[in-house]
C-alpha positions as CSV (number, residue, x, y, z in Angstrom):
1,X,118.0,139.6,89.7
2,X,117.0,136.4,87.9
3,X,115.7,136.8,84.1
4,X,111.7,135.5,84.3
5,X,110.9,136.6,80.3
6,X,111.3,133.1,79.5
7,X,108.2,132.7,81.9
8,X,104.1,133.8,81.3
9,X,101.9,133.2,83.7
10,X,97.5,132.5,82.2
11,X,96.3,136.3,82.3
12,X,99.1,137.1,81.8
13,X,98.8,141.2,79.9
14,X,101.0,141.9,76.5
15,X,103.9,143.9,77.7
16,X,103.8,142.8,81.2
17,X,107.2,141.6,82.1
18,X,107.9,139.2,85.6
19,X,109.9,140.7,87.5
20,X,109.8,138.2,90.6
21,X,107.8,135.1,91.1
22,X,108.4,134.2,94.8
23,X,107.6,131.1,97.1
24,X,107.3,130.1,100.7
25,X,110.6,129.9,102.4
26,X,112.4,126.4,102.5
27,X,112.0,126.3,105.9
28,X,108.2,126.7,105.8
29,X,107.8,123.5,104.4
30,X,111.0,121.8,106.5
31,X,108.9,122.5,110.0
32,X,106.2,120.3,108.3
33,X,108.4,117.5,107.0
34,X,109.2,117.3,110.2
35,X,105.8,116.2,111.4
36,X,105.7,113.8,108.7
37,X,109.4,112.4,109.6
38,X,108.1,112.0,113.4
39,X,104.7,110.3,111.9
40,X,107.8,107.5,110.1
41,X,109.0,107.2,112.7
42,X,105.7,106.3,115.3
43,X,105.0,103.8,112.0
44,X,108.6,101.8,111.6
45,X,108.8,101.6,115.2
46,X,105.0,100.4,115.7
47,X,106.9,97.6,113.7
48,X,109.8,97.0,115.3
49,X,108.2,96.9,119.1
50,X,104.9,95.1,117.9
51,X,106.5,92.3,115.9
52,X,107.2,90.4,119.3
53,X,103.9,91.1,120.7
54,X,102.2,89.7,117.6
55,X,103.8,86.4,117.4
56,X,102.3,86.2,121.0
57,X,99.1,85.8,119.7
58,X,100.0,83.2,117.1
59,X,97.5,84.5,115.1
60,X,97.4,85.2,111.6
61,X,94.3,87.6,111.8
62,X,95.7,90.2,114.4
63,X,99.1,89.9,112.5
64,X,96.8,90.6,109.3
65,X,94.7,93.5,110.9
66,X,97.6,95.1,112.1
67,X,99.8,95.1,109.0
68,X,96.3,96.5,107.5
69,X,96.1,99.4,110.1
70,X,100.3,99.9,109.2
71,X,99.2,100.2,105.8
72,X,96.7,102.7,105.6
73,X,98.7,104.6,108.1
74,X,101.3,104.8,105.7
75,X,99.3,106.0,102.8
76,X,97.6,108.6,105.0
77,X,101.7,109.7,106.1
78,X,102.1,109.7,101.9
79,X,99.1,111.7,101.2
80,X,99.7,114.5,103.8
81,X,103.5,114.7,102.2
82,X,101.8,115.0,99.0
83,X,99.5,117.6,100.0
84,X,102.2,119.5,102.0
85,X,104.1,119.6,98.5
86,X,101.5,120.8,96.7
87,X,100.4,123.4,99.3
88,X,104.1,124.7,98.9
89,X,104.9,124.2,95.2
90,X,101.7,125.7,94.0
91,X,101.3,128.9,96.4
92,X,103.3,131.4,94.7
93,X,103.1,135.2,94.4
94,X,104.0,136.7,90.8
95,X,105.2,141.0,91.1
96,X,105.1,142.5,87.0
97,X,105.6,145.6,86.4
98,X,102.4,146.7,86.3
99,X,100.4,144.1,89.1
100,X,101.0,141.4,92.2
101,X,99.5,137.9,91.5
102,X,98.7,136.1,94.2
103,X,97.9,132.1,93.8
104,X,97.0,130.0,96.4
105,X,96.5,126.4,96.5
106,X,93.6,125.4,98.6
107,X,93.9,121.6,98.8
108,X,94.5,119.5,96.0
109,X,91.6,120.6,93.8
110,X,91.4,124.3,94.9
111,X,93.2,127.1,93.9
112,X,92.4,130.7,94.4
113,X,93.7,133.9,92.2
114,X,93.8,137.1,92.8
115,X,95.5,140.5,91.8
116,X,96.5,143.6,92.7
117,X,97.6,146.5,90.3
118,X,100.4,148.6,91.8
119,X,98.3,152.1,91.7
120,X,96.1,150.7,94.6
121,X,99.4,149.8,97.0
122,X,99.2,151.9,99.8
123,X,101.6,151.0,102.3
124,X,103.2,147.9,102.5
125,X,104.7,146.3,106.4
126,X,107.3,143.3,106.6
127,X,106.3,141.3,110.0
128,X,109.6,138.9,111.1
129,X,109.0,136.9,114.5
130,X,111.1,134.7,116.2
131,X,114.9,133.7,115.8
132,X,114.6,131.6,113.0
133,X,112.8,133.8,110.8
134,X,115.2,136.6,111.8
135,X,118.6,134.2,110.9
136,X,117.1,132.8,107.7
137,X,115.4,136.0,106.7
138,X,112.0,135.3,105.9
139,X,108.6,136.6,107.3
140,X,105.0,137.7,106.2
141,X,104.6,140.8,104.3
142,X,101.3,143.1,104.0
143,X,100.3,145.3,101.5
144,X,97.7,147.6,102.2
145,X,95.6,148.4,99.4
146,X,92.7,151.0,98.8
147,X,90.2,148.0,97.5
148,X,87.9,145.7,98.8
149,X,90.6,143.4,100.0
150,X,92.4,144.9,103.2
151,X,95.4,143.5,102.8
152,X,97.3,141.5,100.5
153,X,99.6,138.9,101.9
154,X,103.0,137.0,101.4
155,X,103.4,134.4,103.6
156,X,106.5,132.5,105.3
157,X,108.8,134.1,101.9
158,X,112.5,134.8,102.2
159,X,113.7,137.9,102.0
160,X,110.4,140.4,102.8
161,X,112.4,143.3,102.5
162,X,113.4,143.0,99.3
163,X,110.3,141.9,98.0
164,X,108.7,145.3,99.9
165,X,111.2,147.5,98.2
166,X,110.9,146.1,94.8
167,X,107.2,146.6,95.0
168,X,107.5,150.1,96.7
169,X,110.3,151.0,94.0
170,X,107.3,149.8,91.2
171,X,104.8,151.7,92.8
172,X,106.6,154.6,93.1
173,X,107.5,154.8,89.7
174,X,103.8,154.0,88.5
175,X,103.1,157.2,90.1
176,X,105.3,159.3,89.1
177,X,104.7,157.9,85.6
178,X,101.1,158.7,86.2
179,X,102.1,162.1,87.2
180,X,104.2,163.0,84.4
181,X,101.4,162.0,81.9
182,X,98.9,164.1,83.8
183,X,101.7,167.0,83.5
184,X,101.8,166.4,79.7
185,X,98.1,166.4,79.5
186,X,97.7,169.6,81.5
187,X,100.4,171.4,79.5
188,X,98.4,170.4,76.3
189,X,95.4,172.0,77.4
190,X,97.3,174.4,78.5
191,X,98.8,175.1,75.1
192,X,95.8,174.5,73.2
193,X,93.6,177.6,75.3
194,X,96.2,179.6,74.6
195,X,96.5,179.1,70.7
């Protein structure tokens, strides 16, 4: 398991040690790439095959409008790889040992945080569909909580069942913790009644 102590995170409590900060799969953000490569494409070839039709015209304003249209075509392709980036690089989930941080980048100038405390995990179910989740091992993973949110969620990140036994491992020892101080206060009581 990798060291994170060199790591804090704002909010971040005194004593409360990383134990995993996770991010969506590589592949996640591959399948878009993709779109964006097939967007290059439809642009260098709107080049290649329109050059010819262009000099048809023998005009310097269609040749203008169209190397404009190319243009802003290309910054739109550069501004969704941006975003994509950003979506990907700035959604990540944080597991202490005493909470789950969740960040999510809405946008570019959106972010959303949120937190669960391991003594409200209630179940937690690891959802893998399809053959190339299954190969690469990654998939969405749920944890039920006993809040107001439903359901807390991990999405497209490798290795779910890892993640789900590291927080089940946390959880269980936060209860058992909990149990052992609730033993130690009973047998005070206990002990002070009878003195």
């Amino acid at each position: 398991m990798q060291n994170f102590n060199q790591f804090h995170f704002k909010g971040q409590k005194d004593g409360e040690e990383i134990l995993m900060v996770v991010h969506r799969h590589w592949f996640d953000i591959l399948s878009q790439f993709l779109i964006i490569l097939a967007m290059l494409l439809l642009l260098f070839g709107s080049l290649v095959f329109a050059s010819p039709l262009l000099s048809a015209f023998n005009g310097n304003i269609s040749t203008s409008l169209f190397l404009f249209g190319e243009n802003i075509f290309f910054i739109f392709i550069w501004l969704f790889f941006f975003i994509i980036w950003i979506d990907y690089y700035f959604d990540v989930w944080i597991v202490t040992n005493e909470r789950i941080v969740n960040i999510e980048q809405n946008g570019l100038f959106s972010r959303d945080v949120s937190e669960l405390e391991l003594e409200r995990v209630q179940d937690i179910t690891v959802e893998v569909l399809g053959i190339i989740p299954t190969f690469l091992n990654y998939g969405d993973l749920y944890v039920q909580t006993a809040g107001e949110t439903e359901r807390f969620i991990f999405k497209h990140v490798p290795n779910p069942y890892g993640i789900k036994d590291l927080i089940m491992n946390l959880q269980k020892t936060y209860e058992k913790k909990e149990a052992d101080n609730l033993g130690a206060v009973i047998r005070k009581e206990i002990h002070e009644e009878l003195t």
